[in-house]
Residue frames relative to the residue before (quaternion, step in Angstrom):
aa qw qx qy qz dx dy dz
X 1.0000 0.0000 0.0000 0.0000 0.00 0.00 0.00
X 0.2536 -0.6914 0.6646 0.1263 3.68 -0.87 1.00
X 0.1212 0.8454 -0.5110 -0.0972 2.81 -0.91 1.37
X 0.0454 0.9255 -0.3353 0.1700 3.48 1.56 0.97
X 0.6800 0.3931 -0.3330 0.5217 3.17 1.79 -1.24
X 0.4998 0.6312 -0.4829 0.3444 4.04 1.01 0.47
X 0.5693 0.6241 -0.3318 0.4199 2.90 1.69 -1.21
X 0.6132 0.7132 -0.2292 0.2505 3.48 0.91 -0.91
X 0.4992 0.6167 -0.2031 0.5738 3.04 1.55 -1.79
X 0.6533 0.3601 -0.4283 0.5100 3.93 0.10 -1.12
X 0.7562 0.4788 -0.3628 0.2594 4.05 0.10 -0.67
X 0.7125 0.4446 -0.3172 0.4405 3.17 1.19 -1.17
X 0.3387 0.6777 -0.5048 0.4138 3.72 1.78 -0.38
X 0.8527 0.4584 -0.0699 0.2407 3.13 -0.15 -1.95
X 0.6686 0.3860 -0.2832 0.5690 3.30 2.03 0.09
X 0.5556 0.6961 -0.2980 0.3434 3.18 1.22 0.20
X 0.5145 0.5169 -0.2279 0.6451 3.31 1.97 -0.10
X 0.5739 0.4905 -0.5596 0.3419 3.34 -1.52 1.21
X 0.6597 -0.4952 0.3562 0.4390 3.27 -1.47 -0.26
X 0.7175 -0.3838 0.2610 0.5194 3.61 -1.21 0.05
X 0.4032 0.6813 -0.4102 0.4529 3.76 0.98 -0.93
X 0.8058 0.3604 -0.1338 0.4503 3.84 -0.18 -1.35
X 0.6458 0.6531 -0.2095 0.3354 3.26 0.97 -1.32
X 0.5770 0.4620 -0.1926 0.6455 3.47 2.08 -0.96
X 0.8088 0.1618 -0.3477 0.4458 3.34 0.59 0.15
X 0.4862 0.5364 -0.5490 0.4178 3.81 0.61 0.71
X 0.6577 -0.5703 0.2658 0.4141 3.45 -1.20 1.36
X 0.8445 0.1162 -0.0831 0.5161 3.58 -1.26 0.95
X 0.5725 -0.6395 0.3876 0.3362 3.71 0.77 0.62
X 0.5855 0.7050 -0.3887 0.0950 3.65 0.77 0.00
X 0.1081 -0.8085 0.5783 -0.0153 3.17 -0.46 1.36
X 0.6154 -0.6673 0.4171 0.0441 3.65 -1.36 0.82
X 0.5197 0.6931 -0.3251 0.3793 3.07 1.38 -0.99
X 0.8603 -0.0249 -0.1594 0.4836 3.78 0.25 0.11
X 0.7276 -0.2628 0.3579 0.5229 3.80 -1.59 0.54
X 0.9047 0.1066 -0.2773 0.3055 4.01 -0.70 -0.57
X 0.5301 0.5852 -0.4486 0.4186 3.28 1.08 1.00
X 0.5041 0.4873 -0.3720 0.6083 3.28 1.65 -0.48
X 0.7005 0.4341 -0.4279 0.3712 3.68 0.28 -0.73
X 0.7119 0.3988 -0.3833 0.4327 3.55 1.04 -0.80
X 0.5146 0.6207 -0.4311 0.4050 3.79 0.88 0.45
X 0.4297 0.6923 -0.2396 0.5279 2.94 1.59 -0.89
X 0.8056 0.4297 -0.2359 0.3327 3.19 -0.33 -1.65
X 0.8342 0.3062 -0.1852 0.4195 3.12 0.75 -1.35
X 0.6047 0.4361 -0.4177 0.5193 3.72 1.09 1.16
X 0.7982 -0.4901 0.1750 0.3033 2.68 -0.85 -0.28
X 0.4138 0.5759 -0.2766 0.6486 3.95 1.75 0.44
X 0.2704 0.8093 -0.4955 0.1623 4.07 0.43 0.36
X 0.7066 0.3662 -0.2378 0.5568 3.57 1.12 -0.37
X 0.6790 0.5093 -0.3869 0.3604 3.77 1.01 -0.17
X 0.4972 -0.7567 0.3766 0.1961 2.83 -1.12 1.38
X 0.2086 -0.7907 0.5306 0.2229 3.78 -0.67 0.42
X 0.4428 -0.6729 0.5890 0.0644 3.77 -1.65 -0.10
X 0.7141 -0.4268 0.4503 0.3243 3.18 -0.82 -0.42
X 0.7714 0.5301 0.0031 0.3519 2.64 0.90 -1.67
X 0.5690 0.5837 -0.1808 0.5504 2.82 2.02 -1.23
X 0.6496 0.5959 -0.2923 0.3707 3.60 1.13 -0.69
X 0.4142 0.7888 -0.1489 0.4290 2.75 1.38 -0.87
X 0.8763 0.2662 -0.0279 0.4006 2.92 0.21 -1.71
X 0.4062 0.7161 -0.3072 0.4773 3.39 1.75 -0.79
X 0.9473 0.0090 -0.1363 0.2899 3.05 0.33 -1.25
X 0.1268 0.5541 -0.6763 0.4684 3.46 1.38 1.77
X 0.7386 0.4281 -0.3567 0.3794 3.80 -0.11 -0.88
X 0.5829 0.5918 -0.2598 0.4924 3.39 1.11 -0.16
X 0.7149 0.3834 -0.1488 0.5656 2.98 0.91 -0.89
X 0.6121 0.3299 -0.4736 0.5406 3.82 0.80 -0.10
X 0.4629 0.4990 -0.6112 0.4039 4.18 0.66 -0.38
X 0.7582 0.5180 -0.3203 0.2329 3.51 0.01 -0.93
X 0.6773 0.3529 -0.2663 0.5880 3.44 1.22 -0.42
X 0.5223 0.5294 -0.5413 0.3924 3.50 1.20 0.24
X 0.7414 0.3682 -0.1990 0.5245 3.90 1.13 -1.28
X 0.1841 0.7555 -0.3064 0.5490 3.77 2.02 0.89
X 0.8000 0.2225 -0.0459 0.5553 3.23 -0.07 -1.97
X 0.5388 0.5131 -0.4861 0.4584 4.22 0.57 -0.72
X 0.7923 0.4602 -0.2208 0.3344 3.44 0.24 -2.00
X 0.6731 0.4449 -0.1740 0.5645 3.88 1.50 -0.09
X 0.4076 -0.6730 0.4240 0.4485 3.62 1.90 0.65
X 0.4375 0.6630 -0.5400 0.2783 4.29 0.35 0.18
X 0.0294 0.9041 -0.4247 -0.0365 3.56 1.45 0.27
X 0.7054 0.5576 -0.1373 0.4155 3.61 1.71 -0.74
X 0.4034 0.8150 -0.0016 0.4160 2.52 2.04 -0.40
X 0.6260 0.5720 0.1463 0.5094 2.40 0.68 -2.39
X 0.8453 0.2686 -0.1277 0.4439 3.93 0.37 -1.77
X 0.4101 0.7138 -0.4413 0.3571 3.59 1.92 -0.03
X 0.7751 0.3379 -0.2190 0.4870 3.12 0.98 -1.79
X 0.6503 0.5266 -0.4698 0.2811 3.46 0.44 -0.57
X 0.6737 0.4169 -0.3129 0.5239 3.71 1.13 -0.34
X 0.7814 0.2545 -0.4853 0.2986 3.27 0.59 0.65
X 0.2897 0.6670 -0.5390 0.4251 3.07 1.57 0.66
X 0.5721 0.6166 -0.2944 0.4537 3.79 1.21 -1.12
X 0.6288 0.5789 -0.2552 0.4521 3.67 1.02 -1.11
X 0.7911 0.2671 -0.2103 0.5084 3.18 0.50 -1.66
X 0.6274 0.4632 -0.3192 0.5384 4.29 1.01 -0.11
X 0.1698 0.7950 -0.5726 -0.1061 3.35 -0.13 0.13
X 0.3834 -0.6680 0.5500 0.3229 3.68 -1.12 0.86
X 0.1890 -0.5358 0.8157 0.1083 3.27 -2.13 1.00
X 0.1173 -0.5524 0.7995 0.2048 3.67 -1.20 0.74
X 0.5125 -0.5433 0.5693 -0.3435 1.90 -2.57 0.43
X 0.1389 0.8587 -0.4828 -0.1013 3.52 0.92 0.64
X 0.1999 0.8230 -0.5283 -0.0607 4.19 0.11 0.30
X 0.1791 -0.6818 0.6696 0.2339 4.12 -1.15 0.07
X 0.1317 -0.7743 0.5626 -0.2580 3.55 -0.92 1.28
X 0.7781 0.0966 0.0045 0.6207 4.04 -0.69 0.33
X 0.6366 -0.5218 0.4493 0.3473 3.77 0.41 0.65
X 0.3142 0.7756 -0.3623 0.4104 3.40 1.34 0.69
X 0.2783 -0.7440 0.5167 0.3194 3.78 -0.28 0.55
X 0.8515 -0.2526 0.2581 0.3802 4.07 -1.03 0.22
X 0.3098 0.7709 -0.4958 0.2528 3.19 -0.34 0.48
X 0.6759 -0.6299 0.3243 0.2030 3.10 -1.58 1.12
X 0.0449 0.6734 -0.7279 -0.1214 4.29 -0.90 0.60
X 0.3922 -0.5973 0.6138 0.3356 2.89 -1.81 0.05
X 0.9084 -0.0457 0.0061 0.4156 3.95 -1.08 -0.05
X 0.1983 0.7387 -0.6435 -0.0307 3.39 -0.41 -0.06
X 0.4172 0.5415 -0.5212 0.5110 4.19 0.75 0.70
X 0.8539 0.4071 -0.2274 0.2313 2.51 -1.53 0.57
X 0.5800 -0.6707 0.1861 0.4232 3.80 -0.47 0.14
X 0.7995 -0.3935 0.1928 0.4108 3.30 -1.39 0.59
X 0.6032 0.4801 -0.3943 0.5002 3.73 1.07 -0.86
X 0.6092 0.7183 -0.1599 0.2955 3.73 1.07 -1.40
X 0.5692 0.6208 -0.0394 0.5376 3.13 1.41 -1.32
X 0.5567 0.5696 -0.1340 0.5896 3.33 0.79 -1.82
X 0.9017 0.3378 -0.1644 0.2139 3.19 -0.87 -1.33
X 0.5165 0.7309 -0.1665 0.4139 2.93 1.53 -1.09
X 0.8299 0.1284 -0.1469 0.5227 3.22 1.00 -1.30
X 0.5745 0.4915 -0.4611 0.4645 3.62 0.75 -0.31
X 0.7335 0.4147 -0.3704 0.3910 3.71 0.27 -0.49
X 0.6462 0.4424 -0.4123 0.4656 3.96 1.32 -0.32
X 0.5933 0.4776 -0.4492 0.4670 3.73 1.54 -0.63
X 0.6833 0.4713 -0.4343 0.3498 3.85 0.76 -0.46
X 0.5871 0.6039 -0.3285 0.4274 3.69 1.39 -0.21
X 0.7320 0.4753 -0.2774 0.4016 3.29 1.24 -0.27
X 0.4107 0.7715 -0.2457 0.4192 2.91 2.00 -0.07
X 0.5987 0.5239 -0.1251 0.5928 2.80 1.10 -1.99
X 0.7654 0.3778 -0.3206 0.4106 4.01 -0.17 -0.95
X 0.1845 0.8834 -0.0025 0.4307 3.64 1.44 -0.72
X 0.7251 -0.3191 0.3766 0.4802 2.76 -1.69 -1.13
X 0.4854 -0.5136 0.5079 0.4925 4.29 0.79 -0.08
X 0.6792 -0.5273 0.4483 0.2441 3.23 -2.08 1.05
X 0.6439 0.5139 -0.4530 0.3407 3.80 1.03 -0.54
X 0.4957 0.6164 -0.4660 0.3964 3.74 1.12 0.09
X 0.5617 0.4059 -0.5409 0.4766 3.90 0.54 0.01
X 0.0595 0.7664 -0.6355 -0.0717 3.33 -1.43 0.16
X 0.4421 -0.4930 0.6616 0.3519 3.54 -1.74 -0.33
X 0.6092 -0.4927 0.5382 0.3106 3.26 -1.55 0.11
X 0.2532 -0.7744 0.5000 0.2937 3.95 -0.58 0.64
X 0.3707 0.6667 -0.4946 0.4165 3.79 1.56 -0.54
X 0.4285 -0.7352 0.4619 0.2499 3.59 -0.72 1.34
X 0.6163 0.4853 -0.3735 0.4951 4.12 1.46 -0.60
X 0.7966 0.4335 -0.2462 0.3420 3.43 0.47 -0.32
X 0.2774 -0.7904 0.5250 0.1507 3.58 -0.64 1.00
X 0.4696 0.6955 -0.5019 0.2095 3.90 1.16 -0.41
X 0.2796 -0.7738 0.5353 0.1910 3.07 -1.65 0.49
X 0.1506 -0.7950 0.5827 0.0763 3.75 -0.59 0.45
X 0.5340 -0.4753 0.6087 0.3441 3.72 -2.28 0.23
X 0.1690 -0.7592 0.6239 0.0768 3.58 -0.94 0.34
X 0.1489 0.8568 -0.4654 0.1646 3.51 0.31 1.59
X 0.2283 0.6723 -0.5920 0.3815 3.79 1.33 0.67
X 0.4434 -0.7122 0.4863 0.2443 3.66 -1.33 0.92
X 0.3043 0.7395 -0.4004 0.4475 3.30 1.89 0.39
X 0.0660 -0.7373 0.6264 0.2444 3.38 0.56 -1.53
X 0.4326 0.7664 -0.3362 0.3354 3.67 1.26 0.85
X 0.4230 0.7764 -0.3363 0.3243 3.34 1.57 -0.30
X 0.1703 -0.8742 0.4488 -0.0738 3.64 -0.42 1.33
X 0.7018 0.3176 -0.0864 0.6318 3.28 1.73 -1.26
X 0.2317 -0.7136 0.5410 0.3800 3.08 -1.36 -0.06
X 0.7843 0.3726 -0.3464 0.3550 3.07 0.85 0.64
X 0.3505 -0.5385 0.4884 0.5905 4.23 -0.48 -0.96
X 0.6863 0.4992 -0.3624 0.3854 3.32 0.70 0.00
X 0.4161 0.6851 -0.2043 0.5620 3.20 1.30 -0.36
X 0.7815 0.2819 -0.1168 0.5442 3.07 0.06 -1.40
X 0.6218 0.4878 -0.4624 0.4020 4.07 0.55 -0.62
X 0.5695 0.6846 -0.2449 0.3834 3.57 0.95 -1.19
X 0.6657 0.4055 -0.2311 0.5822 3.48 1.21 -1.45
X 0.6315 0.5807 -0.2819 0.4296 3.81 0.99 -0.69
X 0.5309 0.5248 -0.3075 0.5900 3.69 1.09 -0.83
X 0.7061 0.5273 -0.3467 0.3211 3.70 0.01 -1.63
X 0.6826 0.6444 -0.1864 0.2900 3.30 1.34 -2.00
X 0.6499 0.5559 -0.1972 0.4792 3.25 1.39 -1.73
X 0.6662 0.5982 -0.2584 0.3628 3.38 0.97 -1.35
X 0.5697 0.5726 -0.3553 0.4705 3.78 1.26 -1.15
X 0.7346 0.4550 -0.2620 0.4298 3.06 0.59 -2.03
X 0.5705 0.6086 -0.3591 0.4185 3.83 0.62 -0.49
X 0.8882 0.1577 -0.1988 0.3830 3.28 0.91 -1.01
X 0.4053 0.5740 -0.5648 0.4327 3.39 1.89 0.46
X 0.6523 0.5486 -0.4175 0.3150 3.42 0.21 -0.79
X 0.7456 0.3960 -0.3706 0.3872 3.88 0.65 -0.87
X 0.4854 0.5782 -0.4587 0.4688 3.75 1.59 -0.45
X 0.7388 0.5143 -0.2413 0.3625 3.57 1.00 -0.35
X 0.5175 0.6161 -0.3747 0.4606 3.43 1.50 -0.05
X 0.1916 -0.7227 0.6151 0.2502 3.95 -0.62 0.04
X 0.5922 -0.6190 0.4084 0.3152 2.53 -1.75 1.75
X 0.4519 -0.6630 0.5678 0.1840 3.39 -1.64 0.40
X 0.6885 -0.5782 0.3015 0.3173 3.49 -1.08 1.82
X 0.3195 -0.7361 0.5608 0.2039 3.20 -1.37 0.50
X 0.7996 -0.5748 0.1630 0.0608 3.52 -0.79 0.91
């Protein structure tokens, strides 16, 4: 069972929180901050008919907010950290598989689908982010190293070299870099005699 696209859910969670500023740069613009942004997060995963609440917001974005100090404590070598909270997110979520067939698909394994929207959620993104960790190791979560950008991301290059979470991201930090060096270097030339 691949469970990478769970691993995912925990990312696009964890980017889905901030001001409006971040919110334009997190994949597809999705930002949490009110009821029809969670629903449109919803929709476009894998939870499109479940209804949500207040309450549900709420909770969405505590669980959000503990992904972030989970790919926090990795992206800051706290790697112990990092597997404290994720295993009691596991503790307080437990997964229920699931054998279902769907989309002319043949059987195959889900995790949870009981329970509330936060329930659901957690369940899988936090068992697909444990198999990461067990896997590929806890230094594969990161933050974004672009100094404007707060997103987190999975780092699965057999390098283990991933810095951004994006190519944009990472061009932006690449422009800035060229540009310093560009202009330390000409503060560094002496002016040239005058005639």
């Amino acid at each position: 069972m691949d469970l990478s696209g769970y691993a995912e859910l925990a990312v696009r969670l964890a980017n889905a929180v901030g001001d409006e500023q971040e919110a334009g740069m997190a994949e597809g613009g999705e930002n949490i901050s009110t009821l029809e942004g969670l629903r449109g997060l919803l929709t476009g995963l894998r939870f499109p008919d479940t209804p949500v609440a207040p309450a549900d917001l709420d909770a969405m974005r505590a669980l959000a907010a503990e992904f972030r100090k989970i790919f926090a404590g990795s992206a800051a070598g706290d790697g112990a950290e990092a597997v404290d909270r994720l295993n009691a997110l596991l503790i307080r979520h437990p997964v229920q598989p699931q054998i279902l067939r769907h989309d002319d698909q043949p059987w195959h394994l889900h995790l949870t689908e009981g329970g509330s929207v936060t329930d659901k959620y957690a369940a899988g993104s936090a068992m697909g982010l444990a198999m990461v960790v067990a896997q590929l190791g806890i230094d594969r979560l990161g933050t974004c190293a672009a100094p404007s950008c707060q997103r987190v991301f999975i780092g699965a290059s057999p390098s283990r070299s991933r810095r951004y979470c994006s190519d944009a991201c990472a061009s932006r930090a690449n422009v800035t870099a060229f540009r310093a060096r560009r202009r330390s270097s000409a503060a560094n030339v002496p002016p040239t005699a005058a005639v």
